[in-house]
C-alpha positions in Angstrom: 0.0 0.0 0.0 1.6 3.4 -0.5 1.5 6.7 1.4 -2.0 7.8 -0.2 -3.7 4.5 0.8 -2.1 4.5 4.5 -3.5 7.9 5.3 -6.5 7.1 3.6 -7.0 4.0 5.9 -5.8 6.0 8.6 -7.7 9.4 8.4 -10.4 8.5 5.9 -11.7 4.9 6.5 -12.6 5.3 10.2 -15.3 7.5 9.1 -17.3 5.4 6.7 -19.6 4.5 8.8 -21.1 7.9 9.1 -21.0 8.4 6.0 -22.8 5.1 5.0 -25.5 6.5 8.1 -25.9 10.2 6.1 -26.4 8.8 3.1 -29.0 6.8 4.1 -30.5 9.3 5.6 -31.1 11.4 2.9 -31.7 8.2 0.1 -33.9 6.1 2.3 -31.9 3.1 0.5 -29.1 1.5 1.9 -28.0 0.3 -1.6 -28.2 3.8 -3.1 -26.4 4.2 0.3 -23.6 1.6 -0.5 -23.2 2.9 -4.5 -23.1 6.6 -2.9 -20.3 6.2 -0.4 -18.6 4.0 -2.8 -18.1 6.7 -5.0 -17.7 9.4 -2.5 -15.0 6.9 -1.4 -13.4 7.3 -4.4 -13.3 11.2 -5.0 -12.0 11.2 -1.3 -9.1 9.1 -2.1 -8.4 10.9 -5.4 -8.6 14.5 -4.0 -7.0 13.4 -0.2 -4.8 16.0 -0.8 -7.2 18.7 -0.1 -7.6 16.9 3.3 -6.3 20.2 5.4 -5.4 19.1 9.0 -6.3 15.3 10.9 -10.1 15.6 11.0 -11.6 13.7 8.0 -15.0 13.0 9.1 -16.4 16.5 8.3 -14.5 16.7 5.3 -15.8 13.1 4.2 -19.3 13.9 4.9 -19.2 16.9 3.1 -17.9 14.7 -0.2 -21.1 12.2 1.0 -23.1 15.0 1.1 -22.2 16.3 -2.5 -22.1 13.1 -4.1 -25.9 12.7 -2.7 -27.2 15.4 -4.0 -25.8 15.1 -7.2 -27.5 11.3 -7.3 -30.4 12.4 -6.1 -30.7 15.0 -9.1 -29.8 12.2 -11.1 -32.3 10.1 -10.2 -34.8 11.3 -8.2 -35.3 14.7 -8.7 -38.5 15.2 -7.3 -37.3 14.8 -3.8 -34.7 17.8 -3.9 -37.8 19.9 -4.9 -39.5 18.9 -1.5 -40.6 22.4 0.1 -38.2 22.7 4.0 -41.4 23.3 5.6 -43.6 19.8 5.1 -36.3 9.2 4.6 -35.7 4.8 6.5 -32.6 3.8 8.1 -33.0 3.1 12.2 -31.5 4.9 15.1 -31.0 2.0 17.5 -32.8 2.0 20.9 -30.8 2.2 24.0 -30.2 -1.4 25.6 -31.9 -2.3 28.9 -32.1 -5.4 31.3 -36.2 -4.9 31.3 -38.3 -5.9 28.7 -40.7 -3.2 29.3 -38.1 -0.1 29.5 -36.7 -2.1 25.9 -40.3 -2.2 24.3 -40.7 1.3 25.3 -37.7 2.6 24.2 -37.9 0.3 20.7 -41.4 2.2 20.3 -39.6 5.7 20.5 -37.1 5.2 18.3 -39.2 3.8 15.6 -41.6 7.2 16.2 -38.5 9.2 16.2 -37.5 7.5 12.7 -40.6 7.9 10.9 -40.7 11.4 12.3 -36.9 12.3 10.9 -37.8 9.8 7.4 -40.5 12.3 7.2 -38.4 15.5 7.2 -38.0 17.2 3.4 -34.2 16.9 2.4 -32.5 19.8 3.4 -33.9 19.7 6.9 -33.1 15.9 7.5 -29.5 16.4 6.3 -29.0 19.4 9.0 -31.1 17.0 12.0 -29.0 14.3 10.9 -25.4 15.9 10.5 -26.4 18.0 14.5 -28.2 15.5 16.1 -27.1 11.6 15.1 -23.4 12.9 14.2 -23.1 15.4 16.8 -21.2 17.7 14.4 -21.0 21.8 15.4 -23.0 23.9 13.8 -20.1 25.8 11.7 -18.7 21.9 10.3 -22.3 21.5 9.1 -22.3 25.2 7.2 -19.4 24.0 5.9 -20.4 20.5 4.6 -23.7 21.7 3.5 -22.2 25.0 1.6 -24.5 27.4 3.7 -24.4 30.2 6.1 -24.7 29.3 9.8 -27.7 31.4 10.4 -29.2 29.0 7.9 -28.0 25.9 9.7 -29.5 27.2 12.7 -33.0 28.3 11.0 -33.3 25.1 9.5 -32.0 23.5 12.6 -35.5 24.8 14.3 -37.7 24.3 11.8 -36.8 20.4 11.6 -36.7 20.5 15.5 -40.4 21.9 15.3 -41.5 19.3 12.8 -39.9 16.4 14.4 -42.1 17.6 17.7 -45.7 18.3 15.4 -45.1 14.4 13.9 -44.3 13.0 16.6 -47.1 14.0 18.6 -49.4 12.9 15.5 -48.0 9.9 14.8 -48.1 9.1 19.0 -52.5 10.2 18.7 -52.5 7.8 15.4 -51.1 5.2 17.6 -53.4 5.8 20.4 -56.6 5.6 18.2 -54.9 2.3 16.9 -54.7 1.4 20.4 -58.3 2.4 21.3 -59.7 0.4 18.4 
């Protein structure tokens, strides 16, 4: 292996696994998923030179994130024309020795999924990149090409829609329950 494929291994590869989560994410397919990271993969490795400093992951993601978009242009366009205001990979539920505190939690994650699924593009990818990848608010202006102010609107509005679905999806549930 030479020097380019060592510090890819070293700097880039640890990282794939986010990015295989983010694209995800925003696909709703994890063989889109797979054939997207793939090729970000491959523009990382070619352009690792514009790597600046030890942190890949945002700089990766950023690559995901671009290569993405550009699929979903490619192929489905009609979801990058989704209006901010109106995806389904799983975030796992928290382990527990009780059944019950399991169930319950199982139950929450699967509302919170359908809830972020549900988010239009642009608001999932902020929700996603803050929230499941716990990146700062200026790495995700910078992955996402925007101003911060934006990252932080859009940061709210996807906050407030993940709360209204939720809630809906939890009355939906109770009238299932009722039934």
């Amino acid at each position: 292996m030479d020097e380019r494929g060592r510090r890819f291994e070293q700097l880039v590869a640890p990282h794939l696994g986010a990015a295989f989560n983010f694209a995800r994410w925003l696909t709703h397919n994890d063989h889109d998923a797979q054939d997207i990271v793939q090729d970000a993969s491959l523009r990382a490795l070619r352009f690792l030179d514009g790597l600046r400093g030890e942190d890949a992951r945002p700089w990766l993601l950023g690559i995901v994130r671009n290569a993405t978009w550009s699929w979903l242009q490619a192929n489905r366009p009609s979801e990058l024309t989704a209006r901010e205001d109106d995806g389904e990979p799983q975030v796992p539920a928290p382990s527990s020795d009780e059944p019950e505190t399991s169930a319950i939690r199982r139950a929450e994650a699967r509302l919170l999924n359908e809830a972020i699924t549900a988010l239009p593009p642009p608001l999932r990818e902020v929700i996603v990149l803050r929230e499941l990848e716990d990146l700062a608010y200026r790495q995700i202006a910078h992955i996402a090409g925007i101003p911060i102010g934006t990252v932080m609107s859009r940061l709210a509005r996807a906050r407030r829609l993940l709360s209204q679905s939720v809630k809906v999806i939890e009355a939906a549930a109770d009238r299932q329950g009722a039934r």
